[in-house]
Rosetta silent file (secondary structure, phi, psi, omega in degrees, C-alpha in Angstrom):
SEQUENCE: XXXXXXXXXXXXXXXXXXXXXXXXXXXXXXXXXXXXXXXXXXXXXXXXXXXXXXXXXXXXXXXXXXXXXXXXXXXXXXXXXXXXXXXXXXXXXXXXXXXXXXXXXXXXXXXXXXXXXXXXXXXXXXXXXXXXXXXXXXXXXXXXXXXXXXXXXXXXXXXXXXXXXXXXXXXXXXXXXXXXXXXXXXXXXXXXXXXXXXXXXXXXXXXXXXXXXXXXXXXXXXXXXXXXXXXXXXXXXXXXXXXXXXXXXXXXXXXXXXXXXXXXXXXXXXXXXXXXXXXXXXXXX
SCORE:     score description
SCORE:     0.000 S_00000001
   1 L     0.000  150.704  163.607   19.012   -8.122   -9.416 S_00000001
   2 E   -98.405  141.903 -170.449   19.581   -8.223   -5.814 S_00000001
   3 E  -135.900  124.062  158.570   16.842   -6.709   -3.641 S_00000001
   4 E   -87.224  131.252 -167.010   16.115   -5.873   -0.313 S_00000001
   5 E   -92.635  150.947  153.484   12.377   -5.725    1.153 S_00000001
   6 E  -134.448  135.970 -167.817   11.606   -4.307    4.189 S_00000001
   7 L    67.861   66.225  152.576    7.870   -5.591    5.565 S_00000001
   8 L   -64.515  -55.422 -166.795    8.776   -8.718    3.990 S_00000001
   9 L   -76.869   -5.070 -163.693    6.804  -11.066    6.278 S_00000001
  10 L   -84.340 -166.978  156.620    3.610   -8.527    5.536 S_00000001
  11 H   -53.834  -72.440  166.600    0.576   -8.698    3.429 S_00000001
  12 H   -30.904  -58.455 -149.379    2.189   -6.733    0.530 S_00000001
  13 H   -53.602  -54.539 -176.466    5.744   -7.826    1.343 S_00000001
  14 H   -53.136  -31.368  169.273    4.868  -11.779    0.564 S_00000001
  15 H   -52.028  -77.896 -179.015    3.335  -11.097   -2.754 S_00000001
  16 H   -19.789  -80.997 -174.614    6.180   -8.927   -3.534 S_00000001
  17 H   -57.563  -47.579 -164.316    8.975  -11.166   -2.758 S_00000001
  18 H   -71.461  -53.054  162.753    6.966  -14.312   -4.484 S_00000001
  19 H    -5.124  -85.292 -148.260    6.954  -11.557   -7.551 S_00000001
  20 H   -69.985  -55.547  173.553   10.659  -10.721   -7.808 S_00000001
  21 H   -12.317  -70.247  172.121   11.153  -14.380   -6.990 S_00000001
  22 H   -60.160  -32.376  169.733    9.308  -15.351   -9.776 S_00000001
  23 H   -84.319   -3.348 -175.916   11.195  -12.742  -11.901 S_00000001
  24 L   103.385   -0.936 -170.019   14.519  -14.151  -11.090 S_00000001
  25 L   -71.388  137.621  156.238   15.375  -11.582   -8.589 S_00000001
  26 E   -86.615  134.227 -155.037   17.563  -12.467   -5.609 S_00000001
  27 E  -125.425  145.466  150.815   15.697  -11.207   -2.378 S_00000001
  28 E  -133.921  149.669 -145.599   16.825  -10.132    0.737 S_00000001
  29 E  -144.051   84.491  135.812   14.186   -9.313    3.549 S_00000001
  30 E    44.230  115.546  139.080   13.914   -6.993    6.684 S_00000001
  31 E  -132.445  108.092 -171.240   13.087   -9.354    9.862 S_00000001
  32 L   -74.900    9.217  159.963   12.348   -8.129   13.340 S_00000001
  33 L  -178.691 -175.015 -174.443   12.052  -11.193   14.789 S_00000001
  34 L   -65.167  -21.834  178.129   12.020  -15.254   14.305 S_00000001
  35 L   -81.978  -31.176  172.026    8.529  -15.589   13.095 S_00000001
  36 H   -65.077  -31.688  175.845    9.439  -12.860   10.448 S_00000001
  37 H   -72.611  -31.594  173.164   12.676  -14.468    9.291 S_00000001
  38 H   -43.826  -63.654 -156.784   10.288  -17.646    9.215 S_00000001
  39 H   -94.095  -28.573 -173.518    7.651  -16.231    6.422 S_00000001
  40 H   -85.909  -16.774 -171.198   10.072  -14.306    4.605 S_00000001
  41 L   -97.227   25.213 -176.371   12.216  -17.299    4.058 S_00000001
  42 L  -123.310   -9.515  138.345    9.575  -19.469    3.627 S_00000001
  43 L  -140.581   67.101  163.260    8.889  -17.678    0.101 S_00000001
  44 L   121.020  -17.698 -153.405   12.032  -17.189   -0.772 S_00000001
  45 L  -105.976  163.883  155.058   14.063  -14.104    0.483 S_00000001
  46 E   -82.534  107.864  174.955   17.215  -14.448    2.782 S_00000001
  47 E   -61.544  133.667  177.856   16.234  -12.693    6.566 S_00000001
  48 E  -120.571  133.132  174.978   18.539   -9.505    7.545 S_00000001
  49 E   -84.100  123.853  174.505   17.727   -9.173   11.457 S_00000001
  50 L   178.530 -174.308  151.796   16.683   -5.767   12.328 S_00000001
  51 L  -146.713  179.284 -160.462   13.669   -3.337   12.474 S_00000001
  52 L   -56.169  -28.501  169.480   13.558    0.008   11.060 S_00000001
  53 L   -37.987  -57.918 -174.421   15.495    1.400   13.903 S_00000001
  54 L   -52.464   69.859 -162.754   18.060   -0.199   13.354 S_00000001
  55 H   -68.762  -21.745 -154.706   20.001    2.204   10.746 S_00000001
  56 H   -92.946  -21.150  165.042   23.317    1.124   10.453 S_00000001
  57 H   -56.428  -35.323  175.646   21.530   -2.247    9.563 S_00000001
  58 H   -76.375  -18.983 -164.298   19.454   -1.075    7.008 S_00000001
  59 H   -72.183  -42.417 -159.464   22.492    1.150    5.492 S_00000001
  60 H   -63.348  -25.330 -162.123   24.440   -1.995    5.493 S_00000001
  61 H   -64.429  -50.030 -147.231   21.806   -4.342    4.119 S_00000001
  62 H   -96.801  -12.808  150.066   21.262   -2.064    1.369 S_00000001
  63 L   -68.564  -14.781  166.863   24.893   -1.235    0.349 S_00000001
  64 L  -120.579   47.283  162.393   24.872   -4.655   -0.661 S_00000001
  65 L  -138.444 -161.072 -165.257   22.166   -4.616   -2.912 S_00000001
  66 L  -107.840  -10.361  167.139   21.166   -3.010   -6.772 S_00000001
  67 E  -177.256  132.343  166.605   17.848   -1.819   -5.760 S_00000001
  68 E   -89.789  124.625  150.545   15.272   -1.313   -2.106 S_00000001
  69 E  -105.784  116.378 -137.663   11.871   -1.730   -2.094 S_00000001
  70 E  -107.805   78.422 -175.596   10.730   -0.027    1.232 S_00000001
  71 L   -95.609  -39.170 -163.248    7.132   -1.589    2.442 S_00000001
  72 L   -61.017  129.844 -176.840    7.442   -1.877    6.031 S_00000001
  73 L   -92.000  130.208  170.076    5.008    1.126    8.282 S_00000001
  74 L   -59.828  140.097  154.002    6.842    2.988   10.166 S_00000001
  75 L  -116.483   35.766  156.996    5.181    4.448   13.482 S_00000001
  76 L  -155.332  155.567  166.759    6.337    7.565   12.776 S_00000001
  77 H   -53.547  -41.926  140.291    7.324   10.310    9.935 S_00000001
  78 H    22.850 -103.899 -166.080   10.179   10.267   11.893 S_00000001
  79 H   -85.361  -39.935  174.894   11.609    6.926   11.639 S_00000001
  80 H   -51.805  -38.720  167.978   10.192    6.425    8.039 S_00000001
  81 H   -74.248  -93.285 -149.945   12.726    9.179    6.977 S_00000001
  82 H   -42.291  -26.532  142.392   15.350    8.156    8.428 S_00000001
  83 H   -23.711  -78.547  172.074   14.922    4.747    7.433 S_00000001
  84 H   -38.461  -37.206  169.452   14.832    5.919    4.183 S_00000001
  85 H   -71.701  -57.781  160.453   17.802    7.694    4.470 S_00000001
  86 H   -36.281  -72.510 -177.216   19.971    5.174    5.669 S_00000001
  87 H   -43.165  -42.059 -168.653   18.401    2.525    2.781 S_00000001
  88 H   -68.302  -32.381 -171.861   19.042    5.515    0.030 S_00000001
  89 H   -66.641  -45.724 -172.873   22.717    6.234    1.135 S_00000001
  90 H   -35.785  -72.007 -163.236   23.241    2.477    1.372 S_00000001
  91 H   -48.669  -52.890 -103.416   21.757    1.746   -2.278 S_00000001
  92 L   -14.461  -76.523 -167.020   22.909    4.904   -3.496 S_00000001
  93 L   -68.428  -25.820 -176.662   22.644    5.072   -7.366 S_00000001
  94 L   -52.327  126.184  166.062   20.689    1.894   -7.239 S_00000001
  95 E   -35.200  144.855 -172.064   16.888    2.037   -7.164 S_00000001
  96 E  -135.748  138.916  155.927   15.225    2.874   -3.976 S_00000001
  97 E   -90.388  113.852 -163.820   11.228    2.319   -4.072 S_00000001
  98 E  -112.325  151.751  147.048    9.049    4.258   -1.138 S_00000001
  99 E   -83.397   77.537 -167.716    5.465    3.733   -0.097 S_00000001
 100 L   -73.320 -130.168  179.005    3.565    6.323   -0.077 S_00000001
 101 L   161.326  162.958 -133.539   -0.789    5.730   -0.213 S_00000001
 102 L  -108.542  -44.165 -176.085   -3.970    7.145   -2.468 S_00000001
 103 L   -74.074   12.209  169.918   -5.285    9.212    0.699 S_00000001
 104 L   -72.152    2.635 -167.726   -3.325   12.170    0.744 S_00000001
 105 L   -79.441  -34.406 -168.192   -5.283   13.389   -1.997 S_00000001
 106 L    72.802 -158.087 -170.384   -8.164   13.476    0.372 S_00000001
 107 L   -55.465  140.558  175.829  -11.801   13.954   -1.803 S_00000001
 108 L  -108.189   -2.428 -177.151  -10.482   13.656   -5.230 S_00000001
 109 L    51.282   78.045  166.309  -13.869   15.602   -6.705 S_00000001
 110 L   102.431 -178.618  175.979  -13.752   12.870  -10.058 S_00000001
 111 E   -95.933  152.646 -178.651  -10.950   10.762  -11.234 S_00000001
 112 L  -137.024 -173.807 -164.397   -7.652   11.989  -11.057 S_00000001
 113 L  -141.208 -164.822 -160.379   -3.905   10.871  -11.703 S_00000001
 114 L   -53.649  -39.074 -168.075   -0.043   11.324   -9.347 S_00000001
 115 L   -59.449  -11.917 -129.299   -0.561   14.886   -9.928 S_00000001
 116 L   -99.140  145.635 -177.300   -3.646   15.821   -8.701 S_00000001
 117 L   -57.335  131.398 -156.236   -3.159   18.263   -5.223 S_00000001
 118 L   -75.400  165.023 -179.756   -2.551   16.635   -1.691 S_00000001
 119 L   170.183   81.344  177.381   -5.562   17.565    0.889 S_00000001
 120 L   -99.165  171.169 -178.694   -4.618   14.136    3.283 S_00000001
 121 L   -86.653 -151.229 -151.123   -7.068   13.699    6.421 S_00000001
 122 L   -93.497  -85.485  -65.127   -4.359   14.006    9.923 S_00000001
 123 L  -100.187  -36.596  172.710   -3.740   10.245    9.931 S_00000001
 124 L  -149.151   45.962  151.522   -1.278   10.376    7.033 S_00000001
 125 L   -53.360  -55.137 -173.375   -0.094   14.470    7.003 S_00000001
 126 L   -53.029   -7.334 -163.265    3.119   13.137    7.626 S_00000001
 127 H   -93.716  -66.663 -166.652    3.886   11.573    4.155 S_00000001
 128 H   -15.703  -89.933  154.152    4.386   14.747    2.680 S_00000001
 129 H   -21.020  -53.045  153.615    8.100   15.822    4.188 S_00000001
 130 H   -16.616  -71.635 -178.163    8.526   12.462    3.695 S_00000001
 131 H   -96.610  -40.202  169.368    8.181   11.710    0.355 S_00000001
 132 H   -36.326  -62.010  170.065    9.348   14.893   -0.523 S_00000001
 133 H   -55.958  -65.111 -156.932   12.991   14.245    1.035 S_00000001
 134 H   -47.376  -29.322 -160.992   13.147   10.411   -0.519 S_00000001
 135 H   -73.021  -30.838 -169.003   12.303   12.295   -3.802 S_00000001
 136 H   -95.671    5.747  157.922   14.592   15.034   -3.699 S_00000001
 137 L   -60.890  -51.442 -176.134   17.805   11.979   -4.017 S_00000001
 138 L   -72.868    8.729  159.152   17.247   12.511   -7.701 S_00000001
 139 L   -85.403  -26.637 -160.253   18.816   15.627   -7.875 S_00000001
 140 L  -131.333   66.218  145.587   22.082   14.587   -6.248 S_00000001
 141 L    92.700  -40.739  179.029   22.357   10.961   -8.082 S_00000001
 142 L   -75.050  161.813  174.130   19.595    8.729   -6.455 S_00000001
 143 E  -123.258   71.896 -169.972   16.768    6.677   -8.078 S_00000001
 144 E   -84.941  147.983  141.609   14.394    7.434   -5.720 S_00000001
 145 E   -99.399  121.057  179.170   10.409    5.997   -7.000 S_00000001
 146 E  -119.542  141.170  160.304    7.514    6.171   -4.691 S_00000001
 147 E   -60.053  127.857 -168.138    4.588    4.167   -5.203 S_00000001
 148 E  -144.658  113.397 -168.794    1.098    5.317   -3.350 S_00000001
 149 E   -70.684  121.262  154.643   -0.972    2.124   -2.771 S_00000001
 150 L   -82.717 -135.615  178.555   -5.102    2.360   -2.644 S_00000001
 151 E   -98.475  110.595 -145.524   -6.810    0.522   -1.179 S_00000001
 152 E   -89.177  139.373 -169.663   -6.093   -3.553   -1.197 S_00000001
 153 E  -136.124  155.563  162.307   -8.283   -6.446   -1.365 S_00000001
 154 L   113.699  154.747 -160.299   -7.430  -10.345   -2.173 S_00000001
 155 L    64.858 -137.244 -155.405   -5.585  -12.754   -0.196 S_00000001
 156 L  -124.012   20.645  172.852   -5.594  -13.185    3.488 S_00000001
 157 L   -70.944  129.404 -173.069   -6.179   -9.258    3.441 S_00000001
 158 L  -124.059   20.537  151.991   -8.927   -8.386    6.463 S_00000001
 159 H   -31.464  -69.548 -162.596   -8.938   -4.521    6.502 S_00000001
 160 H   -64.124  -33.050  173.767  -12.098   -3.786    4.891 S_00000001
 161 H   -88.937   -0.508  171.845  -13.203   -6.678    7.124 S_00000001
 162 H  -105.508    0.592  179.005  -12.172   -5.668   10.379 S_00000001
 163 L  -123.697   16.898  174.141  -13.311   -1.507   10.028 S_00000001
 164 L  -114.789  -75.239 -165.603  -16.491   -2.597    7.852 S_00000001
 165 H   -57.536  -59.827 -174.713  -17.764   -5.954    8.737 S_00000001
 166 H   -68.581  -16.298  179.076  -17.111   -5.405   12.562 S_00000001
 167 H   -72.488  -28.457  171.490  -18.773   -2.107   13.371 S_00000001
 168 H   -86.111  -13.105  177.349  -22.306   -3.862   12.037 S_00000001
 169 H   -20.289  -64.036 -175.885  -22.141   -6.936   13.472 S_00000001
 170 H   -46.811  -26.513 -154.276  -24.565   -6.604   16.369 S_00000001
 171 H  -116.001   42.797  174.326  -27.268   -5.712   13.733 S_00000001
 172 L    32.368   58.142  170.045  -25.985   -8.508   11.215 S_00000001
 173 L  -153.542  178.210  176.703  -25.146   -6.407    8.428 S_00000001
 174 E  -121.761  159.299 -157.242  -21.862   -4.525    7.385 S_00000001
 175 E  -101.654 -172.079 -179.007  -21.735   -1.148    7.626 S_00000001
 176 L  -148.192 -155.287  157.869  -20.530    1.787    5.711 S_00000001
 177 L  -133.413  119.132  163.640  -20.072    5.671    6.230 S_00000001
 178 L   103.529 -154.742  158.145  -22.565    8.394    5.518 S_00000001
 179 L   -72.070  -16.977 -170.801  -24.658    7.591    2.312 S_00000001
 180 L    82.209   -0.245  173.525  -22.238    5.192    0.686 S_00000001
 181 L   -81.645   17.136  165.289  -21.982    7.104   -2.344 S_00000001
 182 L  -106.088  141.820  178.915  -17.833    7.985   -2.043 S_00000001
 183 E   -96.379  157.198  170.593  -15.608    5.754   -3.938 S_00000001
 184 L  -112.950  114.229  168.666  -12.708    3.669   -3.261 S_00000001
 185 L   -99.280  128.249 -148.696   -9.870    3.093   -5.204 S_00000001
 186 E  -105.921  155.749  179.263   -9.019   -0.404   -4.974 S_00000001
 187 E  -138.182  147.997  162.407   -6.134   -2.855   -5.909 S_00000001
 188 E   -87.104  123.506 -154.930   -5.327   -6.105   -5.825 S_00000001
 189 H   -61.186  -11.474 -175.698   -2.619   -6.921   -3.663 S_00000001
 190 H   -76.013  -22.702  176.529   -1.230   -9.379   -6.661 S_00000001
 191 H   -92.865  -10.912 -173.354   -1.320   -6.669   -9.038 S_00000001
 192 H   -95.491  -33.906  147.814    0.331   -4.118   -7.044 S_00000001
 193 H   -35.324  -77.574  178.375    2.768   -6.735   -6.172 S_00000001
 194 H   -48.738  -86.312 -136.195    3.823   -6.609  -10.019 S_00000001
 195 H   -32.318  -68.354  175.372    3.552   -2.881   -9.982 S_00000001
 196 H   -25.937  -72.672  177.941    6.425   -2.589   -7.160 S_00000001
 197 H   -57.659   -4.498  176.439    8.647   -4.982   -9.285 S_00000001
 198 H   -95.408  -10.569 -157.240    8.014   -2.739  -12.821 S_00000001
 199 H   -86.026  -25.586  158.750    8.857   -0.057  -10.558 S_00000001
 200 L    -7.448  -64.915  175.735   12.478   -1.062  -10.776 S_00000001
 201 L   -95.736   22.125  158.387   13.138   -0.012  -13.698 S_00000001
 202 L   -67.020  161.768 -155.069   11.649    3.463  -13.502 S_00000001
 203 L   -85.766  164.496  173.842   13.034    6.236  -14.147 S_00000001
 204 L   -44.892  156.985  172.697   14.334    8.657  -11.073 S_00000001
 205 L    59.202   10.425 -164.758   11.657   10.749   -9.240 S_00000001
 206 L   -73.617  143.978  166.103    8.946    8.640  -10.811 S_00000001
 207 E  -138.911  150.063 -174.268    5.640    8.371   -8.511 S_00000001
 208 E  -147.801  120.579  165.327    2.915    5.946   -9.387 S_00000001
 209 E   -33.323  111.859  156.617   -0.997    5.195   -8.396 S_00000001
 210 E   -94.086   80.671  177.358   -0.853    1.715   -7.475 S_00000001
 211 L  -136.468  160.304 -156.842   -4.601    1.247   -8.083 S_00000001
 212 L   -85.474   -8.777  162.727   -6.379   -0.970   -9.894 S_00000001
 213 L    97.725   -9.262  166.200   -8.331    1.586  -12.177 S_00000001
 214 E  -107.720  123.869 -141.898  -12.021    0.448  -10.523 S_00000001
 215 L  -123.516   60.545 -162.743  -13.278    2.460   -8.366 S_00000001
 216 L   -82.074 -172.502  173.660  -17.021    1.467   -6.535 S_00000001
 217 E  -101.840  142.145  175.274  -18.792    3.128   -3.880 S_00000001
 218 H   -14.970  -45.930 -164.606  -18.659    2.147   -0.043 S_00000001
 219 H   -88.161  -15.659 -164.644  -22.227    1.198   -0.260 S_00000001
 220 H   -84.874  -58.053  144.505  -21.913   -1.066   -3.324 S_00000001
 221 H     1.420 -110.493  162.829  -18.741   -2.275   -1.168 S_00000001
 222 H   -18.860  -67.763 -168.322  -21.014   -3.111    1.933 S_00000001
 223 H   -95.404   12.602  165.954  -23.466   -5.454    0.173 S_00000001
 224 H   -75.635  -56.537  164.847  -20.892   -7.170   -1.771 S_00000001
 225 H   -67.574   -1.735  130.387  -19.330   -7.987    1.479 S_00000001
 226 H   -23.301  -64.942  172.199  -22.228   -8.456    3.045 S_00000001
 227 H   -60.076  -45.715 -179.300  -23.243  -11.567    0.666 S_00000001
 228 H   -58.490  -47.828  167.925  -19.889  -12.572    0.968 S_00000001
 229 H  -103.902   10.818  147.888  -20.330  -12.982    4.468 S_00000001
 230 L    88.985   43.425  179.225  -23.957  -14.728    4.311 S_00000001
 231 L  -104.741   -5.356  175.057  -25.665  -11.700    5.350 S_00000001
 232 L    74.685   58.430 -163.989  -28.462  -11.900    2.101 S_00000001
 233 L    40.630   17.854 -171.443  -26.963   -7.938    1.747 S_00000001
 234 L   -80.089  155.278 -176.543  -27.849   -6.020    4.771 S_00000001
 235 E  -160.114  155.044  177.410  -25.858   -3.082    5.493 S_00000001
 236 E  -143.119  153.868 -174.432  -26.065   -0.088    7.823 S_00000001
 237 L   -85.951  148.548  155.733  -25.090    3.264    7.643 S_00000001
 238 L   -95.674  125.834  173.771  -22.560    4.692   10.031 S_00000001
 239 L   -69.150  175.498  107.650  -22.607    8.433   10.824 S_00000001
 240 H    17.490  -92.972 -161.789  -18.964   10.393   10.861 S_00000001
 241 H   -59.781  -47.624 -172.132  -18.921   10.824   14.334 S_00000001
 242 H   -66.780  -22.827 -167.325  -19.942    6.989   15.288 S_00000001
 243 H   -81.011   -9.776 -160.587  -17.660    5.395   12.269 S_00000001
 244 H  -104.624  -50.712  169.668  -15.144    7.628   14.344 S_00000001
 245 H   -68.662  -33.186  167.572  -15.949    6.406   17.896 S_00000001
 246 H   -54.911  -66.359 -151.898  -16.149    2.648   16.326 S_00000001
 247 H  -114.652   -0.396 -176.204  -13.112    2.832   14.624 S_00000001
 248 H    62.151 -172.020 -169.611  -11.225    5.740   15.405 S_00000001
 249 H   -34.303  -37.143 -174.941   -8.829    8.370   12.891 S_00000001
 250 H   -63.801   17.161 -173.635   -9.103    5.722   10.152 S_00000001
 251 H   -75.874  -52.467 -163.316  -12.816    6.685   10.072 S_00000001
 252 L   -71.934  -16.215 -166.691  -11.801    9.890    8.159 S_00000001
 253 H   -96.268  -54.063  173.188   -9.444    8.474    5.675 S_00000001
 254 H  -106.734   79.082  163.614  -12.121    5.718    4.571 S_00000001
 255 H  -152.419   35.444  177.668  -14.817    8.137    4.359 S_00000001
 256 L   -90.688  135.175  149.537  -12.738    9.622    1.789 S_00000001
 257 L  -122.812  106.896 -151.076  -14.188    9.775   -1.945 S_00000001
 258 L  -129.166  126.816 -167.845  -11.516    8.787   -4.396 S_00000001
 259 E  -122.443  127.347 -178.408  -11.524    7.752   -7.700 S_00000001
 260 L  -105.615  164.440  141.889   -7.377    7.044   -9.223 S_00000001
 261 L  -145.107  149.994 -167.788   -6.396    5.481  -12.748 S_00000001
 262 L   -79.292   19.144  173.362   -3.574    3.620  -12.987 S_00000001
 263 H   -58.729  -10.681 -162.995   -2.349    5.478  -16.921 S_00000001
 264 H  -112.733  -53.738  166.702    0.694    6.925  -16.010 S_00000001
 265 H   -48.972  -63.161  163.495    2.100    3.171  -14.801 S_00000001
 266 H   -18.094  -42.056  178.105    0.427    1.722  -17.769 S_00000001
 267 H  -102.168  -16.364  172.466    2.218    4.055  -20.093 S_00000001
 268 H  -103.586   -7.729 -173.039    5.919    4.220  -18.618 S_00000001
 269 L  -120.085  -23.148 -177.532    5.748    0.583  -17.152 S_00000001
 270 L    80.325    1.958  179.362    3.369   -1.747  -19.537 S_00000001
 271 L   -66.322  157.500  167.936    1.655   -2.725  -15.913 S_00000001
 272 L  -151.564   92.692 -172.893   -1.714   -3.629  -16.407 S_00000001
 273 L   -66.837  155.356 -169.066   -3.627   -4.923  -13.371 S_00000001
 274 L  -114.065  -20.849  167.796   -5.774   -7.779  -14.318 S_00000001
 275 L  -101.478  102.118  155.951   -8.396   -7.838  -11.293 S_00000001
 276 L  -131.638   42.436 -178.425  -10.698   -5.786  -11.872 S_00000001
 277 L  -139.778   51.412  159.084  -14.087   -6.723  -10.830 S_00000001
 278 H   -34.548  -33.273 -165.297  -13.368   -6.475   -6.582 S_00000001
 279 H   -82.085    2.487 -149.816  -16.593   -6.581   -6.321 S_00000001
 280 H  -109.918  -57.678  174.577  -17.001  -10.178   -7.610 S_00000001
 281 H   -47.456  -92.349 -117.072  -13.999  -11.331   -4.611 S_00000001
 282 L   -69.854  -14.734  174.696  -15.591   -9.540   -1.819 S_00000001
 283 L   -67.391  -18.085 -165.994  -19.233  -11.117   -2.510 S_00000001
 284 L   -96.426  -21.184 -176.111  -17.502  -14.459   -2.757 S_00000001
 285 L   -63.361    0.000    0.000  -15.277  -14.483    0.206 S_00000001
């Protein structure tokens, strides 16, 4: 197939593209500037110059391909619909993939699956409306699927290390929020990578966990990366309010406790992520 990425040049987007690459896929790739046209063509994809603004680019990009997978963040609800809009008329019958994410669920009380009722913290309210519209293309003709990511570890990812690792520093440990007893549901960006490219073939209106099906808690988290960064396991607690003053809204989203399972891709897609002992990476990095 021919495919166009958008957030090509990103953490996701390179796995992704080395993916469909690797599946035989012809790629084309989003690039907002020279260093971005750089890294997407340096595994693999052909650079379309633009950024999400740019609509008549994205319409055009994406009338001439057989299916969009739609990674690139947005900095608004906004422009992510409209984006979206542009890519779906463009595609039209053709798959269109969206990126959604695991926190709108908010506290999931246990494990849960796509279905389970939204309750997101402010930070990502806007995905609703959102996802709703790309979703509502499968009434009138579209393939829309969206995908909702957890949270990703592996590779040259540094989240977890720049809103964990850095708030403890001074006191040489990494910190966490609260007790540490709320879970995270975590993925590997290589497996999630596949997931996106199974997602292809899905059927309209399909939405899928992309999580890896392991779920620890924050504090278990904390002293893997801890070791992992040659701290012998020290970790400190963060209140709320200070993980909030450290690190700002994203305080509330990972002080979230959320447990996913990835069955409903397993059973309509055959994915099966294969990392599943995060905790084993982040002690080693």
């Amino acid at each position: 197939m021919k495919v166009l990425v958008t957030g090509g040049s990103g953490y996701i987007g390179k796995a992704v593209i080395r993916e469909l690459r690797a599946g035989g896929h012809t790629v084309r790739a989003l690039a907002r500037s020279d260093r971005a046209a750089q890294a997407v063509e340096a595994v693999g994809a052909e650079p379309v110059r633009g950024t999400l603004s740019d609509l008549d680019v994205l319409n055009e990009a994406a009338a001439g391909v057989e299916a969009v997978i739609h990674l690139a963040q947005a900095e608004t609800g906004e422009e992510d619909l409209a984006a979206a809009e542009a890519m779906q008329d463009g595609v039209g019958a053709g798959t269109y993939v969206h990126t959604g994410g695991t926190w709108v669920y908010g506290d999931t009380g246990g494990v849960v699956g796509e279905d389970a009722p939204w309750n997101p913290p402010a930070l990502v309210a806007w995905r609703r409306p959102v996802e709703d519209a790309v979703l509502a293309r499968a009434e009138r003709g579209g393939r829309p699927v969206v995908v909702r990511p957890g949270l990703l570890y592996g590779g040259d990812n540094r989240l977890i290390d720049i809103f964990f690792t850095q708030p403890g520093k001074k006191a040489g440990a990494v910190a966490y929020i609260g007790d540490g007893s709320q879970h995270w549901a975590l993925v590997h960006v290589d497996d999630l990578a596949k997931l996106y490219v199974a997602a292809l073939r899905a059927a309209a209106g399909s939405v899928y966990a992309g999580v890896g099906g392991v779920n620890p808690t924050t504090k278990e988290i904390a002293e893997a990366l801890s070791h992992g960064a040659g701290l012998d396991g020290r970790t400190v607690s963060l209140t709320l309010e200070e993980a909030r003053e450290q690190m700002g809204p994203v305080a509330d989203a990972f002080a979230l406790d959320q447990q996913l399972t990835p069955a409903r891709a397993r059973a309509e897609l055959g994915w099966e992520p294969v990392h599943t002992d995060p905790l084993s990476v982040f002690a080693r990095e």
